[in-house]
C-alpha positions as CSV (number, residue, x, y, z in Angstrom):
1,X,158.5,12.3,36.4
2,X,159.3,8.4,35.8
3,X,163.1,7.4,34.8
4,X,164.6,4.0,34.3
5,X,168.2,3.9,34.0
6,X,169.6,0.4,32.7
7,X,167.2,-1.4,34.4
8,X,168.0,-5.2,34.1
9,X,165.8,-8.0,35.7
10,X,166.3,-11.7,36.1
11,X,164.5,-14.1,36.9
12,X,166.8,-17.1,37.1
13,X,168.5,-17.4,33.9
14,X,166.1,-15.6,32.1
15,X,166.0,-11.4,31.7
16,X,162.7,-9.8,31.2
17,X,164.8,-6.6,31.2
18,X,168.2,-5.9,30.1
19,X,169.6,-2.6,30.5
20,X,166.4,-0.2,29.8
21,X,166.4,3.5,29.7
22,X,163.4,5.2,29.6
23,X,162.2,8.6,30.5
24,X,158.6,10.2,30.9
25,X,158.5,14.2,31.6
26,X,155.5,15.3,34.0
27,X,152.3,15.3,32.3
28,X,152.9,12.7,29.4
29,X,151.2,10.1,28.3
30,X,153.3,6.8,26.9
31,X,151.3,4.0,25.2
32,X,154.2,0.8,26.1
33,X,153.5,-1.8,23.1
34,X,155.1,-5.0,22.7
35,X,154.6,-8.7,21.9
36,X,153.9,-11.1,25.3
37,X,157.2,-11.7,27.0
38,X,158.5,-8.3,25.7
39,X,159.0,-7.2,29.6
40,X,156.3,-4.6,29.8
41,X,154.4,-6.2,33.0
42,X,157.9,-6.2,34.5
43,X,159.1,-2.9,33.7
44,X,155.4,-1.1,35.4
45,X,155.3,-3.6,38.3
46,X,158.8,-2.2,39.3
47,X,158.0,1.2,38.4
48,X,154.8,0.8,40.6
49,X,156.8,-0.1,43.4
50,X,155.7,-3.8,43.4
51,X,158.9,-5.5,42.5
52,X,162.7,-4.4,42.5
53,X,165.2,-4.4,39.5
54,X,167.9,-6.5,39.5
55,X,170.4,-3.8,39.0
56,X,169.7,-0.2,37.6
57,X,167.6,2.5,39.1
58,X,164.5,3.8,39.0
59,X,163.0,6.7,40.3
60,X,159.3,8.3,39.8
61,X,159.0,11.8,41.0
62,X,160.8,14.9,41.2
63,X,162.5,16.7,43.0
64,X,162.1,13.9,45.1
65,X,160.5,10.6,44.8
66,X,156.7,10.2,45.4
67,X,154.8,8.2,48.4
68,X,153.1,5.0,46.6
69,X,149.8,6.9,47.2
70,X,150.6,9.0,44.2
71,X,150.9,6.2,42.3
72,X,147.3,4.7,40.8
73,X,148.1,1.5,39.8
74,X,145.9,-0.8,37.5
75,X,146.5,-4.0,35.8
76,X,144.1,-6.9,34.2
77,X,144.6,-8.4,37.7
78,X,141.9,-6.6,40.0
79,X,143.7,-7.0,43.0
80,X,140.4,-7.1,44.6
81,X,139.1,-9.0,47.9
82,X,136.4,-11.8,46.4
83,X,135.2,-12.3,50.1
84,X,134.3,-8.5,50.8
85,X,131.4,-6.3,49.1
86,X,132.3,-3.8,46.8
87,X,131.8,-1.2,49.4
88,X,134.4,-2.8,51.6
89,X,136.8,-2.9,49.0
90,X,136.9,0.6,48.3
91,X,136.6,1.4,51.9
92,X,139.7,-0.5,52.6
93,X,141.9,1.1,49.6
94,X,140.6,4.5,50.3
95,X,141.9,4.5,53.8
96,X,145.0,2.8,52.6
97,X,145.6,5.5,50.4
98,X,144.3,8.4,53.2
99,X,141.8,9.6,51.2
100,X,137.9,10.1,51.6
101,X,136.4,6.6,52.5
102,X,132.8,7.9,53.4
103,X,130.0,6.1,52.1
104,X,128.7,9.2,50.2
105,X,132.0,9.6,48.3
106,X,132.6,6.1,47.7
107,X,129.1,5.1,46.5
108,X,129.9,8.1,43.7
109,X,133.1,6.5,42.6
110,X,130.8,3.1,41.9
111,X,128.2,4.8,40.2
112,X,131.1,6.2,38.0
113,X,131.8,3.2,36.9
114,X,128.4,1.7,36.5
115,X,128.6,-0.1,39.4
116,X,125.5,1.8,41.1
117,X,123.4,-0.4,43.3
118,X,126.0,-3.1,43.8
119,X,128.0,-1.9,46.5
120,X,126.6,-4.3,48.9
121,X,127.6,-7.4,47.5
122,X,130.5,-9.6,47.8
123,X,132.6,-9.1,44.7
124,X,133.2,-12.6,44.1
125,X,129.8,-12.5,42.8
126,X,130.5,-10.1,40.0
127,X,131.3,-10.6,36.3
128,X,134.9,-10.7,35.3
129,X,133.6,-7.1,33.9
130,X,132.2,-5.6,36.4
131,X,135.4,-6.4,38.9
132,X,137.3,-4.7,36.6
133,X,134.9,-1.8,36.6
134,X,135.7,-2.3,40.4
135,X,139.4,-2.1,40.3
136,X,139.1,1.5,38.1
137,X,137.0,2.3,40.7
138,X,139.6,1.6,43.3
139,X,142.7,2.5,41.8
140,X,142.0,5.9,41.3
141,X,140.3,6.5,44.1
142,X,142.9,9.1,45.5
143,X,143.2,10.9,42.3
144,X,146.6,9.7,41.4
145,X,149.1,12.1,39.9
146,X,150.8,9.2,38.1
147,X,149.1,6.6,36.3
148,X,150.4,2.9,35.5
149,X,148.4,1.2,33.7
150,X,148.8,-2.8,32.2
151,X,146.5,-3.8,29.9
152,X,143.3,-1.8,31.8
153,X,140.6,-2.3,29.2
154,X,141.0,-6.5,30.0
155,X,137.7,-7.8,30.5
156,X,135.6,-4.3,30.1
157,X,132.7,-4.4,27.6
158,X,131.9,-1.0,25.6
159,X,130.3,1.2,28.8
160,X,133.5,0.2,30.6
161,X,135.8,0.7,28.1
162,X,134.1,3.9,27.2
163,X,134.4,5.5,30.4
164,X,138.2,4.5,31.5
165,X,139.5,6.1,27.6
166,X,137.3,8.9,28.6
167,X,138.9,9.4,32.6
168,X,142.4,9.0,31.0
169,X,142.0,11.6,28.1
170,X,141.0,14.0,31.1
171,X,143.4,13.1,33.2
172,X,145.9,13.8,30.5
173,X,144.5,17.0,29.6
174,X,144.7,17.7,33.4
175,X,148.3,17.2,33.6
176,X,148.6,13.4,35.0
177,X,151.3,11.3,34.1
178,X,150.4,8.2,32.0
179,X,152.4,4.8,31.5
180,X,150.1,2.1,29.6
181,X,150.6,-0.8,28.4
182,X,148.0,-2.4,26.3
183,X,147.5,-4.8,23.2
184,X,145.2,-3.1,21.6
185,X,148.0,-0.9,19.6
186,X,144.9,1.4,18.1
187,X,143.7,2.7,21.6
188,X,147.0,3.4,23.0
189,X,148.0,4.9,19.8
190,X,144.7,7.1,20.1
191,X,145.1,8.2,23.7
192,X,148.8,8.3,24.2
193,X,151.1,11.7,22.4
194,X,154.2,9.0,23.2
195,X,154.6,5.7,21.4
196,X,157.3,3.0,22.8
197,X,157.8,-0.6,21.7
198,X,159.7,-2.9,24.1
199,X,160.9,-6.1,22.6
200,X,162.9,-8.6,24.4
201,X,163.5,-6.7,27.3
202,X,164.7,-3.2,25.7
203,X,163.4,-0.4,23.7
204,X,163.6,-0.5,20.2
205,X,161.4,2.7,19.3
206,X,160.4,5.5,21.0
207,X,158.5,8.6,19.2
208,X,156.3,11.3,19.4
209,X,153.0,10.2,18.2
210,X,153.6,11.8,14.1
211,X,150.9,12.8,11.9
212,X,151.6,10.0,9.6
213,X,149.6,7.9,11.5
214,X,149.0,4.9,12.8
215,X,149.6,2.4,10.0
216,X,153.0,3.9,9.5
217,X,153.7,3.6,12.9
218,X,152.5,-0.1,13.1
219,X,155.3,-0.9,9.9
220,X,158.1,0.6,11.9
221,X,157.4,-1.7,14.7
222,X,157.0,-4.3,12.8
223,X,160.3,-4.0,11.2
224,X,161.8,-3.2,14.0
225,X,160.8,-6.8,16.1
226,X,161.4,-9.0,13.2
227,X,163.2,-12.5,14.4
């Protein structure tokens, strides 16, 4: 479903990624971990079609490659229009995407998210929270079969938080494909069956998620990215 093969990219004289392989079958979910500057932002803004390698290839879909309306794409940036209401927002994305952008189906995604009442107000108004509550809202709009994800929980208090682990353990269980990166090591460890570590622009461990837990998993890591 998602492969990299020896993606390298450059920015200047400095490589966020050098020469990554990494492979996701149909239906699994990866928790990406690593410290800032690892790469990870990097590595899902290419695979999410928002930026190009600098050599290597990438391709997410098979047989063939997928439209970017498969893709849902969410990061702790909202990508939101402050200007617009809420309403307009998702009205904008949902016909972006081609999917439903009646009022009736939109004003359900918002109350999804908690954001019931509010759809007539201009975002820029809203809590750092309740944007991102927003940008769920948006990015999965279409139902995405493949979900990239950079640090989602950013800014969401416990509702919020509540509700996005819950919409990615069912989206997982039917079938999605998962990418997320995230610094809190216990959630991804919780939701993900696939634990990878980036450091310095490469992978340095990659495992099925094993019943000796999480604490053992956090000492390999560790021992693994020591200077």
């Amino acid at each position: 479903m998602i492969e990299a093969r020896n993606v390298a990219k450059h920015f200047g004289r400095f490589s966020a990624l050098r020469g990554l392989d990494l492979r996701v079958p149909a239906g699994e979910f990866v928790a990406l971990f690593g410290n800032n500057g690892a790469g990870k932002t990097t590595l899902l803004r290419i695979l999410a079609g928002l930026a190009r390698p600098s050599s290597g290839t990438v391709q997410v879909g098979a047989p063939r490659p997928f439209a970017r309306g498969a893709i849902g794409y969410l990061s702790h940036e909202t990508s939101l229009y402050m200007d617009l209401t809420a309403m307009e927002n998702l009205r904008f994305y949902a016909r972006m995407m081609r999917t439903a952008s009646d009022r009736g189906f939109l004003l359900g995604r918002m109350q999804l998210v908690g954001l019931a009442g509010r759809e007539g107000e201009p975002v820029r108004n809203f809590s750092r929270g309740m944007q991102q509550r927003l940008a769920i809202a948006r990015a999965l709009l279409h139902d995405p079969e493949v979900l990239i994800l950079d640090e989602p929980f950013t800014g969401l208090d416990a509702a919020g938080a509540d509700y996005l682990a819950g919409y990615l353990a069912g989206a997982h269980a039917r079938g999605k494909t998962c990418i997320m990166a995230t610094h809190d090591t216990r959630k991804g460890f919780d939701l993900a069956d696939r634990l990878v570590v980036i450091d310095r622009g490469a992978v340095v461990l990659d495992e099925r998620k094993a019943p000796a837990g999480y604490e053992a998993f956090r000492a390999r890591w560790v021992e693994l990215t020591k200077s």
